[in-house]
C-alpha positions as CSV (number, residue, x, y, z in Angstrom):
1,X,-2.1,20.5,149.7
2,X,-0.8,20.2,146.2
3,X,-0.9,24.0,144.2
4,X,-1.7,24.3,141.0
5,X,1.6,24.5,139.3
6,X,2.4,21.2,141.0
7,X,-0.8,19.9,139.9
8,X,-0.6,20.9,136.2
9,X,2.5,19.1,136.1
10,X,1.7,16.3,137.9
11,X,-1.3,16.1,135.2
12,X,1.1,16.4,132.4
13,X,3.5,14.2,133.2
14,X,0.2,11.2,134.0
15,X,-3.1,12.2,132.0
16,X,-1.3,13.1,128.8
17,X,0.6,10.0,128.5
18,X,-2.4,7.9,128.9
19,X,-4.9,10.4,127.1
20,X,-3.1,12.1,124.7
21,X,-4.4,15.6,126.2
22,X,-3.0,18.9,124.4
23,X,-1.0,20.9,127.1
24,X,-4.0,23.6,127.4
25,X,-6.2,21.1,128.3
26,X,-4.3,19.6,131.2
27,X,-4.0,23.5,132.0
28,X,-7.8,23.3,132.0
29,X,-8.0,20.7,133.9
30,X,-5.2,21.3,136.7
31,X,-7.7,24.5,137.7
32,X,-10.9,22.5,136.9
33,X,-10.0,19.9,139.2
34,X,-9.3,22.3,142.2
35,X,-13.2,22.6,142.6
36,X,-13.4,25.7,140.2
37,X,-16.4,26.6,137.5
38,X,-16.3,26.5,133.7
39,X,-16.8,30.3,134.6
40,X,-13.8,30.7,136.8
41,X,-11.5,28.6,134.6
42,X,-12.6,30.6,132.0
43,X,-11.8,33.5,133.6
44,X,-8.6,32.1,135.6
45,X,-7.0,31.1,132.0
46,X,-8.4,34.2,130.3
47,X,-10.5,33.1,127.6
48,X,-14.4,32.6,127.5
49,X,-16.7,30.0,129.0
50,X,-17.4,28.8,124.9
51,X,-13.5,28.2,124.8
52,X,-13.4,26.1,128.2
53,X,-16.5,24.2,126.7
54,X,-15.1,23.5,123.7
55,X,-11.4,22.5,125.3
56,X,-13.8,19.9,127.8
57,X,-15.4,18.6,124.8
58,X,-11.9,17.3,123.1
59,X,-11.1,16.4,126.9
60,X,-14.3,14.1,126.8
61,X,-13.8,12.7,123.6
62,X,-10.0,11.9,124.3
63,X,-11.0,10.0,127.5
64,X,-14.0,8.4,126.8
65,X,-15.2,10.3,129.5
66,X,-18.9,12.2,129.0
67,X,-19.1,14.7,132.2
68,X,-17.7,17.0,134.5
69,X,-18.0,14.7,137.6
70,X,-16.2,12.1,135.9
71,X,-13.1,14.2,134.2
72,X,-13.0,15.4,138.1
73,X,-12.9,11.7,139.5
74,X,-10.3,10.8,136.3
75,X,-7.4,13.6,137.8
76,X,-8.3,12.5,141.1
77,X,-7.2,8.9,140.4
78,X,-4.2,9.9,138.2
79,X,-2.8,11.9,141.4
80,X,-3.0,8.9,143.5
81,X,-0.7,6.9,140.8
82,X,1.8,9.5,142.1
């Protein structure tokens, strides 16, 4: 099983390139994509749920992508490229 340090860096050195992500928002996604809540990566990054909303909005908007299920299914596929 991959932890998230490996994970946040295996999302930095794939997603960003293709989706031009800021390096807090792969951090918001390395712990969103382990299974976690907006609530729990809020409170696993230390900033509030409004923040983490706010952060998955520019993550939708930079991948064309328009939910949670599908940002999940997006790092999923960009770890198998690995």
């Amino acid at each position: 099983m991959i932890n998230s340090l490996q994970l946040g860096q295996i999302l930095t050195d794939n997603i960003r390139l293709k989706s031009n992500l800021s390096k807090r928002e792969i951090e918001v996604l390395s712990v969103l994509c382990q299974g976690f809540t907006l609530k729990i990566v809020a409170k696993k990054l230390g900033v509030s749920v409004r923040t983490i909303n706010h952060h998955m909005d520019h993550i939708k908007a930079k991948t064309n992508l328009y939910c949670k299920d599908d940002i999940i299914d997006f790092c999923n596929k960009s770890l198998k490229l690995i």
